[in-house]
C-alpha positions as CSV (number, residue, x, y, z in Angstrom):
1,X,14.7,-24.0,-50.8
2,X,14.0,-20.6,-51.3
3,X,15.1,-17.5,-53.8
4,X,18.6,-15.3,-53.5
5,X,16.3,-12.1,-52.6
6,X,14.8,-14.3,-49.4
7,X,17.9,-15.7,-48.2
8,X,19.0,-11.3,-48.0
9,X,15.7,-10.9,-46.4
10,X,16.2,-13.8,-43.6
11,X,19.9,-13.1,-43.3
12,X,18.8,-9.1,-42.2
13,X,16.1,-10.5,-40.1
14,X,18.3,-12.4,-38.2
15,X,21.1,-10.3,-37.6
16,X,18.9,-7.6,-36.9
17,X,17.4,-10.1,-33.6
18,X,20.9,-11.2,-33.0
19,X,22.3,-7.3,-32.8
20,X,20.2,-4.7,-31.0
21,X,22.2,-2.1,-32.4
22,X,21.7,-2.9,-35.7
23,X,20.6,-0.2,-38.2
24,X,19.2,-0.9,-41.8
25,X,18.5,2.3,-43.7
26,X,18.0,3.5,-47.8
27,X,16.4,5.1,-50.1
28,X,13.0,3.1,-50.5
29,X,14.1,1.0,-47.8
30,X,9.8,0.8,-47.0
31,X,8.1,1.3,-49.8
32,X,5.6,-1.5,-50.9
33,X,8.0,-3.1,-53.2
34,X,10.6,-3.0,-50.4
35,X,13.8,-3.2,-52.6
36,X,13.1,-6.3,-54.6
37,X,11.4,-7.6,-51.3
38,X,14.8,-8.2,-49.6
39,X,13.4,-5.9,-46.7
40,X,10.0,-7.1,-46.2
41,X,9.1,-7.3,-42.9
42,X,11.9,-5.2,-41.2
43,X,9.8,-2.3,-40.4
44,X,7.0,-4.4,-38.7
45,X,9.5,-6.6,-36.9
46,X,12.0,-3.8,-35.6
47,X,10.2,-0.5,-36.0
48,X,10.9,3.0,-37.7
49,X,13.8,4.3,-35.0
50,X,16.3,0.7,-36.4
51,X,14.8,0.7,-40.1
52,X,13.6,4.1,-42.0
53,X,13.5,5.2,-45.4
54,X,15.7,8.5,-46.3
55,X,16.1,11.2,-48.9
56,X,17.8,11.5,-52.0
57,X,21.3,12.8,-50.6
58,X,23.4,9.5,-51.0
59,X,26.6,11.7,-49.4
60,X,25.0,12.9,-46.5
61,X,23.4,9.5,-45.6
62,X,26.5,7.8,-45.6
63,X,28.1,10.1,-43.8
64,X,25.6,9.4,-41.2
65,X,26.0,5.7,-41.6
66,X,29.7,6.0,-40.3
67,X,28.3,8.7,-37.5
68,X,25.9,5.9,-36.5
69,X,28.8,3.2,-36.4
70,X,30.9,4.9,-34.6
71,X,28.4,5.5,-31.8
72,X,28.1,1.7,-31.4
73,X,25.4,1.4,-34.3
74,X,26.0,-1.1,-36.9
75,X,24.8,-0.3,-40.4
76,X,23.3,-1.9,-43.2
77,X,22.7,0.7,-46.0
78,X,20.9,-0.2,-48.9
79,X,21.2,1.3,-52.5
80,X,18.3,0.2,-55.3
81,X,21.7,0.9,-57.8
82,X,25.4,0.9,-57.5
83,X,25.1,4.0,-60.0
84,X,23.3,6.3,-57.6
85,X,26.0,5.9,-54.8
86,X,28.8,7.6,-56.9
87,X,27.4,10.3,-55.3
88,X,29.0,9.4,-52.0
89,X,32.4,8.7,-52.9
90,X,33.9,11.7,-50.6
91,X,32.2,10.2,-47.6
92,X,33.2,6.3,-48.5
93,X,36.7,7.0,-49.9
94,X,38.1,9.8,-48.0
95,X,36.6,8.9,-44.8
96,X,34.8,5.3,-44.3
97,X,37.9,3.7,-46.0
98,X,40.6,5.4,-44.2
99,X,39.0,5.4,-40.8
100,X,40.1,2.1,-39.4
101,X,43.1,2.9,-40.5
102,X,43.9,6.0,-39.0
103,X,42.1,6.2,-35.9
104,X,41.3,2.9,-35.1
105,X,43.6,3.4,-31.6
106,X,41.2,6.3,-30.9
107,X,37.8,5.3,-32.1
108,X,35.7,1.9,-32.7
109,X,35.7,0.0,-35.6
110,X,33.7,1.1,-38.9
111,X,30.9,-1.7,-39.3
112,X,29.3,-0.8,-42.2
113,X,27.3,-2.7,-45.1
114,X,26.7,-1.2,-48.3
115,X,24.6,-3.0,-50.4
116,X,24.5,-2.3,-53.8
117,X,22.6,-3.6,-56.7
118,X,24.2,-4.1,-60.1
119,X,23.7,-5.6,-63.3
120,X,21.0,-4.5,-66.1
121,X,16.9,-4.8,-66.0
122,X,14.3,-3.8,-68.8
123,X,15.4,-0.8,-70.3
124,X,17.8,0.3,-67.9
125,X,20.7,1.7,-70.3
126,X,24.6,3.5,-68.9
127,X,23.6,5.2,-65.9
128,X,21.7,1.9,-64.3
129,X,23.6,-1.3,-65.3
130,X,27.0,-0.7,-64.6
131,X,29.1,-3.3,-62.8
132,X,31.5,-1.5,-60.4
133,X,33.8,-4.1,-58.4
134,X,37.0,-3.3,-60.0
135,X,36.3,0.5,-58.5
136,X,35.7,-0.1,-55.5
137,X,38.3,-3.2,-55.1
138,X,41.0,-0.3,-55.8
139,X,40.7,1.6,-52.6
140,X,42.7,-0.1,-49.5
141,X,40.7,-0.1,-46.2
142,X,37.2,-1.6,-48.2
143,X,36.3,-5.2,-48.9
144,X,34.3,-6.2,-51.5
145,X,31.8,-9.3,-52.0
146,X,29.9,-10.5,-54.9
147,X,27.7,-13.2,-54.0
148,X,26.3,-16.0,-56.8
149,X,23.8,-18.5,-54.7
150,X,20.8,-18.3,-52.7
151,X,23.0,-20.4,-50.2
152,X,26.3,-18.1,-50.4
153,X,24.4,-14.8,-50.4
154,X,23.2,-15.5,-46.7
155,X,26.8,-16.4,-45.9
156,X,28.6,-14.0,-47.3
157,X,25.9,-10.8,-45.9
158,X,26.1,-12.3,-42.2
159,X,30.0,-12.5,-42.1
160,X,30.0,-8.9,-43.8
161,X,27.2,-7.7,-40.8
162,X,29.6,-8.7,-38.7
163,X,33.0,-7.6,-40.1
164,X,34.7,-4.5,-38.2
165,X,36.0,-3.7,-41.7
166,X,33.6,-1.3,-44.5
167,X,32.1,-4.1,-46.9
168,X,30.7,-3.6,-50.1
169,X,28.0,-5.9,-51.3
170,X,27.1,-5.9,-54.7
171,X,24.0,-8.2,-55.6
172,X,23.5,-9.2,-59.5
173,X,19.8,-8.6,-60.0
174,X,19.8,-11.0,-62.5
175,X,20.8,-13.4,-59.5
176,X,17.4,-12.4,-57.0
177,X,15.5,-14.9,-58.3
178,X,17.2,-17.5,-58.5
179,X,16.7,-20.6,-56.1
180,X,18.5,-22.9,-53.9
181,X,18.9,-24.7,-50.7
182,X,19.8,-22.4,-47.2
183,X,19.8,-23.2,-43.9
184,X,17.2,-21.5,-41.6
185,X,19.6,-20.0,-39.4
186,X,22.2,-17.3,-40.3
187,X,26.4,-18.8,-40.5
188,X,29.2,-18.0,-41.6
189,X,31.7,-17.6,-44.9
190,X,35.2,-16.3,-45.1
191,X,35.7,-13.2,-46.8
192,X,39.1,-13.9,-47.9
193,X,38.6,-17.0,-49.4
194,X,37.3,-17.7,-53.3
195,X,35.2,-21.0,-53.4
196,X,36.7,-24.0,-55.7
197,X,32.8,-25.0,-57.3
198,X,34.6,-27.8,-58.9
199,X,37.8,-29.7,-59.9
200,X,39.5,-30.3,-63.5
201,X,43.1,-30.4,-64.7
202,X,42.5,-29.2,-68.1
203,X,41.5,-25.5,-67.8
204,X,40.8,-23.1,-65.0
205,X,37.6,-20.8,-65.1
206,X,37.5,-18.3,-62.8
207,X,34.0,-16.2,-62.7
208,X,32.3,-13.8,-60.2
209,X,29.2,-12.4,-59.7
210,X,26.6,-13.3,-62.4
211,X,29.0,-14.5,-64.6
212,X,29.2,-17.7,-62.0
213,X,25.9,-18.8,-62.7
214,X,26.8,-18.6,-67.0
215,X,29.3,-20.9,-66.4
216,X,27.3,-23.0,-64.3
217,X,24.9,-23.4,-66.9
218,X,27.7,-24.6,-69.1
219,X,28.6,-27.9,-67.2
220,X,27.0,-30.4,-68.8
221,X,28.4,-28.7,-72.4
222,X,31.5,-29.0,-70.9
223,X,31.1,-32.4,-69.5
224,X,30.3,-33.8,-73.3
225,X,32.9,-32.0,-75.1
226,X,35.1,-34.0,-72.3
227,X,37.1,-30.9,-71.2
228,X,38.0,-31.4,-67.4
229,X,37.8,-27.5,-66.3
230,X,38.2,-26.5,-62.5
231,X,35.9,-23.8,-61.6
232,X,36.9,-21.2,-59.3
233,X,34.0,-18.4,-58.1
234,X,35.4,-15.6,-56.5
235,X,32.9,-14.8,-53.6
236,X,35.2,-11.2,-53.2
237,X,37.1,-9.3,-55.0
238,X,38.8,-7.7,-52.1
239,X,40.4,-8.6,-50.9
240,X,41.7,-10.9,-53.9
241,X,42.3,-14.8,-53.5
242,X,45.7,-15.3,-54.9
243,X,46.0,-18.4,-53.3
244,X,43.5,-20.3,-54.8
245,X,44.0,-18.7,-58.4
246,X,47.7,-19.5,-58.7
247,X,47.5,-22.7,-57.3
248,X,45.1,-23.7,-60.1
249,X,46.5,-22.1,-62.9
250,X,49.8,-24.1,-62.0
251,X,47.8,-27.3,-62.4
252,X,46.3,-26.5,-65.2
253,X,47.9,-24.0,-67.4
254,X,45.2,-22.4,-68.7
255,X,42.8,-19.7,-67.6
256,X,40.1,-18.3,-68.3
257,X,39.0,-15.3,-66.7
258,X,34.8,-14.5,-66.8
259,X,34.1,-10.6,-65.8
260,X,30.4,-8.6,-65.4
261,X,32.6,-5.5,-65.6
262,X,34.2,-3.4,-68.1
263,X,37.7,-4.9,-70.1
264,X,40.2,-2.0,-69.5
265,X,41.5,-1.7,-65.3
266,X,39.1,-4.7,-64.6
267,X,39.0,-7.8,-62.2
268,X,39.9,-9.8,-64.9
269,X,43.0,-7.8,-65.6
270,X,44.0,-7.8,-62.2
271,X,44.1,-11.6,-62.2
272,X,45.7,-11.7,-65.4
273,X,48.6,-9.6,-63.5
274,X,49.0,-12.1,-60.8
275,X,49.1,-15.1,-63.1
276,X,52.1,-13.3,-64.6
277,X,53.7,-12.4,-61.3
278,X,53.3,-15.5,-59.6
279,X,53.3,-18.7,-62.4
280,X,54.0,-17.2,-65.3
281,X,56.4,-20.3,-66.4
282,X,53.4,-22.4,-65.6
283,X,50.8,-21.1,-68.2
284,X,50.8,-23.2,-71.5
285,X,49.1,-20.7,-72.7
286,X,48.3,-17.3,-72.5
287,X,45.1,-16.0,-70.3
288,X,42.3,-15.0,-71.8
289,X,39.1,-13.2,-70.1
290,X,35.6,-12.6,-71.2
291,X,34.3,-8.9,-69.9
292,X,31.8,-6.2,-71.0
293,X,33.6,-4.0,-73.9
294,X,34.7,-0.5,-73.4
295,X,31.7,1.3,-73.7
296,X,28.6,2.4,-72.0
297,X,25.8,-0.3,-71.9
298,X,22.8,0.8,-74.1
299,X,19.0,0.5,-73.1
């Protein structure tokens, strides 16, 4: 039983003794808080030439990061903020995405990990909070996971270590502390598939991210207001798990759609697209979604 931020720190640890090659680098990647304490350790255990702190030029670093993978290097970057790596869209949209799929004939694959760290803290206003999925879900050649357990987080990191494909990996913080039950030893989750958290016929809720753990918390409310909801938790949001989503919103007819991001060009809006591609006729009722409003999030 132990916190989400330890389950990061043992998946890294692991994969890092399973794979040689394996590089983990970022901005305060060693300092003594060691991001959140998800990279405790890693120095000590694996030295400064697999695991070194860097300067403030998120471009150049991840530039460097698909120089590295390319050369047979592995690469788990780490970002404190999701914010701070706009700065290194070029290199991640006009060249990490697009690499497997023009060259990938001529040149390994891109395995690289970008972790990223979302959601608001004390005081931390626009330019720290934001929650960025639907951005980055809109570029082909990316995938992108948002775990929600102690347990998942460890699943979903080793499977994206792992992955010949760029993966984005965008922690909650309000999710590090939380606790549950792990196995010791690193395994395995698909990246394409969404997790059903539990069955219903009445209503489908579909959440990601921190917005999971919300509706968690809302069981029991449920439970004695007898509403029989199916609960559906993303795990990625690329890709997208149409499969799951449309088969549940035929048995139920009802959705509702639970988003960390902003309303307009969302997740949430993206869903309710497919719902009215694929079973519209189904729906009793029209979907309806619960998202940040369209404006920047104050301190």
């Amino acid at each position: 039983k132990i916190s989400f931020i330890q389950s990061i720190n043992e998946c890294v640890i692991g994969e890092m003794r399973r794979n040689k090659n394996l590089v983990s680098f970022g901005l305060g990647i060693n300092d003594p808080k060691r991001i959140f304490g998800s990279t405790k350790n890693l120095l000590e255990s694996f030295g400064p030439s697999r695991v070194f702190d860097v300067p403030t030029s998120e471009n150049s670093l991840t530039g460097i990061g698909l120089g590295l993978s390319l050369g047979g290097n592995p690469v788990l970057m780490t970002h404190q903020r999701a914010d701070f790596f706009l700065l290194a869209f070029d290199q991640l949209i006009n060249s990490i995405s697009k690499w497997n799929y023009m060259f990938s004939e001529n040149s390994g694959a891109v395995n690289i990990t970008i972790r990223l760290i979302v959601g608001r803290g004390w005081g931390q206003g626009p330019t720290h909070s934001q929650n960025l999925q639907s951005v980055f879900s809109h570029f082909p050649g990316l995938k992108v996971v948002v775990p929600t357990s102690p347990f998942n987080v460890k699943g979903l990191l080793t499977s994206s270590l792992r992955d010949p494909n760029p993966v984005i990996f965008l922690e909650h913080r309000w999710l590090h502390n939380t606790v549950g039950y792990v196995p010791k030893n690193n395994f395995l989750l698909d990246l394409n598939k969404s997790k059903v958290l539990k069955k219903g016929k009445d209503i489908t809720l579909i959440s990601m991210s921190y917005m999971t753990l919300e509706v968690k918390n809302l069981y029991k409310d449920l439970k004695n207001l007898n509403i029989d909801f199916e609960h559906i938790d993303l795990i990625t949001t690329k890709p997208l798990d149409k499969k799951t989503i449309v088969t549940s919103a035929r048995k139920t007819g009802k959705v509702l759609v639970l988003d960390t991001g902003f309303k307009s060009n969302s997740i949430s809006a993206e869903i309710i697209t497919i719902l009215n591609e694929e079973c519209f006729k189904k729906l009793k009722i029209k979907p309806e979604r619960v998202t940040i409003p369209d404006v920047p999030e104050p301190a």
